[in-house]
N, C-alpha and C positions, 0 to 999 in steps of 0.2 A: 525759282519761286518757292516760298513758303507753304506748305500744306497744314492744314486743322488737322484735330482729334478732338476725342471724345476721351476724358481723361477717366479711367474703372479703373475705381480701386475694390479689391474683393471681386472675389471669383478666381489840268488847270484851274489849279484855286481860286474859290469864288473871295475877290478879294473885300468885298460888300456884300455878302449874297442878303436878300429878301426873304421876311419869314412868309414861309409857306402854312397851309394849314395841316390839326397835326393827324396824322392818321393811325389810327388804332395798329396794335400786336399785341401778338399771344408769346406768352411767357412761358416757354415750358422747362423745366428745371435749369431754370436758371438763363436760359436762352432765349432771344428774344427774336421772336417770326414772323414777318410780312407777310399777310394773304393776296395785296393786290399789285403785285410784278408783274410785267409786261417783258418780253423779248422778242425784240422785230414784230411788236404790234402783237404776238398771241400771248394769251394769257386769261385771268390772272392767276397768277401760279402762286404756290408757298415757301418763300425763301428764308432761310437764315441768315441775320444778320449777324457776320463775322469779322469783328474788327479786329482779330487776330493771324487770318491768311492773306498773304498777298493778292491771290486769284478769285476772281470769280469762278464759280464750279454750274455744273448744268447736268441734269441726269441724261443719260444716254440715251434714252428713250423720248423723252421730251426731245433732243435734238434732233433725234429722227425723226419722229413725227413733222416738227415743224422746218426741214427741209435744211437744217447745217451740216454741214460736212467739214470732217476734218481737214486741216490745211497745215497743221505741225505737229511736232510732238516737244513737250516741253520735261525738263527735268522740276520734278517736287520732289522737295526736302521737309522731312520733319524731326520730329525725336525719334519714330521710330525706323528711320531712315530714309533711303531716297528712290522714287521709280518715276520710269516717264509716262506722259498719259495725254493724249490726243488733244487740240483744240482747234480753234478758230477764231479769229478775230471781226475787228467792221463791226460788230452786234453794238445795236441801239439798245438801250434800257430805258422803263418807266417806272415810276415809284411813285405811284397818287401823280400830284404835280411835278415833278422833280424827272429829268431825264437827261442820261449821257449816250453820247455814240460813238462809234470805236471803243467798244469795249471788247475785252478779250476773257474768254471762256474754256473752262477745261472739263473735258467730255468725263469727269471722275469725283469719286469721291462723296457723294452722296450717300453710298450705304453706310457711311459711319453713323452721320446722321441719324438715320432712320432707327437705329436700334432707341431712339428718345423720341421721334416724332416722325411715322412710315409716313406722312403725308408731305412731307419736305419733296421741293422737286431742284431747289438750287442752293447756291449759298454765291449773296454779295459782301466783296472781299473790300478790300482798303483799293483794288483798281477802281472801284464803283463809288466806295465811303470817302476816298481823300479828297475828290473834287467838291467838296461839302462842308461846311457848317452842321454840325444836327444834333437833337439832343436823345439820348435813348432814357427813355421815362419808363424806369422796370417795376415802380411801384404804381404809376399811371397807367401803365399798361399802352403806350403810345411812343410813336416817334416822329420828332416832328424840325425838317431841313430849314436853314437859314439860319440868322446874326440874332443873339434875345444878350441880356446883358445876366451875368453868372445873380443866385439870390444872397443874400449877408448870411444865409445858412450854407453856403459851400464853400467847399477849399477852391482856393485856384491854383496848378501848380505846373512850370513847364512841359510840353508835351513836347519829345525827342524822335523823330524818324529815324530810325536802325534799319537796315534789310526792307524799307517798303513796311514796316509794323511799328507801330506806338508804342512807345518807351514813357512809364514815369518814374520818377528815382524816389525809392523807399526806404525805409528803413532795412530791406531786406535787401538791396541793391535796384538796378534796373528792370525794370519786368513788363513784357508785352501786357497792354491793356487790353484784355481777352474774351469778346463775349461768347468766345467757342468752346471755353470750356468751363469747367463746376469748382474746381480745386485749385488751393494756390499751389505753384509747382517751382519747385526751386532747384536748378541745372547744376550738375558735376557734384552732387552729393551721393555718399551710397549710407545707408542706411540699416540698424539692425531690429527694428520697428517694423508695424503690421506690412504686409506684403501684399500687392498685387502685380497688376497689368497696365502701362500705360498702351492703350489703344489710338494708332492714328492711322489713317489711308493709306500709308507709306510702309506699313509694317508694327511691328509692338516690339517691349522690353521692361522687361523686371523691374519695380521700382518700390521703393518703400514711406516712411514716412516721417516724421521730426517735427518736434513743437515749436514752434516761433510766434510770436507778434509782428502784426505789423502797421505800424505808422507812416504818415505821409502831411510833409509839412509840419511834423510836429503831433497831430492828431491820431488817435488812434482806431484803427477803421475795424482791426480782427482780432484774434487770435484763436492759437488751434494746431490742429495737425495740418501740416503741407506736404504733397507727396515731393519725396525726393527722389531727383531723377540721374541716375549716375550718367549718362551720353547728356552733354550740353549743347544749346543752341547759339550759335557765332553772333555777339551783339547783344545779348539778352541775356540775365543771369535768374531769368524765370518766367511765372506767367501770373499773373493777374487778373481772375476771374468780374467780370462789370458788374457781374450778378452778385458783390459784394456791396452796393451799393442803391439807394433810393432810384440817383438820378444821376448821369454822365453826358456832361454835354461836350463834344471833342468840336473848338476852334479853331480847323484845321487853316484859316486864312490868319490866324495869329499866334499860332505853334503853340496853344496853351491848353489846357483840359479841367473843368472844373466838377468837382466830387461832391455828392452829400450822401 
């Protein structure tokens, strides 16, 4: 499985799904948080929504409290390498209206989190996000599950599954579409530019940084520094931050993702 970070620098598809209504989140640097999640009915808890890890994560505590117990140990992989970390599967999830069952949870990971928001108790991953339709409204401050038709203000542009993680191809190559982290990060480059820490639950490693633009479709969405990251990810030739954008709606029942 794929693990998040926190990127510091310095220092079965719904093949029609129905719109649902849409429910508010909080935007914290750049990341976008659901207050009202549900796990086997307790809650409502405050999750990050991260369409850049494979897994759902769950704090330790919280699963002690509410009576889970470990049943595996699964290996997570990220950039800053890979450790195993306890979970469970069978868990039902609730999101407003929106709910899946059999979902599978890893007892770790959270503390990355919290150094941006102590009040995080999970994070739903593309196990929770892929059986969905949805759009993440970062300038709305809302997210809201089901089928809406893309506005004449957004790009539309293929969305590729790599590893379990969203791929769209850029001008900078492939790059997971990422609302777990702040920075664009571009893999197997080393760098002689400002220096810091790439940070993820797995571990960290030295990385630097490089100016690029970047385009999509044609359009130009950024430009700027991008941390470069010398260890790369299998699949992905970087990361692409959602918090670069107004509004991101991922059609997962039509493998396409539209931008403004």
């Amino acid at each position: 499985m794929r693990g998040f970070g926190r990127l510091l620098v310095w220092g079965g598809l719904l093949a029609a799904s129905p719109a649902w209504p849409a429910m508010k989140m909080r935007v914290v640097e750049g990341h976008p948080i659901v207050d009202g999640v549900y796990v086997n009915g307790h809650g409502p808890y405050s999750f990050l929504i991260d369409t850049g890890t494979t897994a759902n994560h769950l704090d330790t505590k919280v699963a002690r409290a509410i009576g889970l117990k470990a049943t595996f140990r699964s290996r997570l992989i990220s950039s800053g390498g890979a450790i195993y970390v306890p979970g469970t599967d069978g868990i039902e999830v609730q999101v407003g209206e929106v709910h899946a069952d059999r979902q599978r949870f890893l007892f770790a990971g959270v503390e990355v989190i919290r150094q941006f928001e102590p009040g995080v108790q999970g994070v739903l991953g593309q196990a929770f996000l892929s059986h969905f339709d949805y759009l993440l409204d970062l300038k709305g401050k809302r997210i809201e599950f089901g089928k809406r038709e893309p506005a004449a203000s957004e790009i539309r542009t293929p969305l590729r599954m790599a590893d379990q993680r969203p791929l769209v191809s850029t001008s900078l190559g492939e790059l997971v579409l990422d609302s777990g982290t702040q920075w664009v990060a571009l893999f197997g480059l080393d760098s002689s530019g400002a220096r810091g820490d790439l940070v993820t639950m797995s571990g960290a490693q030295r990385v630097g940084t490089v100016e690029r633009k970047l385009l999509i479709e044609g359009r130009a969405f950024w430009s700027g520094q991008a941390v470069a990251v010398p260890q790369g990810e299998a699949g992905a030739q970087g990361l692409l931050p959602v918090s670069l954008f107004k509004t991101v709606y991922f059609c997962n029942s039509e493998g396409y993702v539209s931008l403004e």
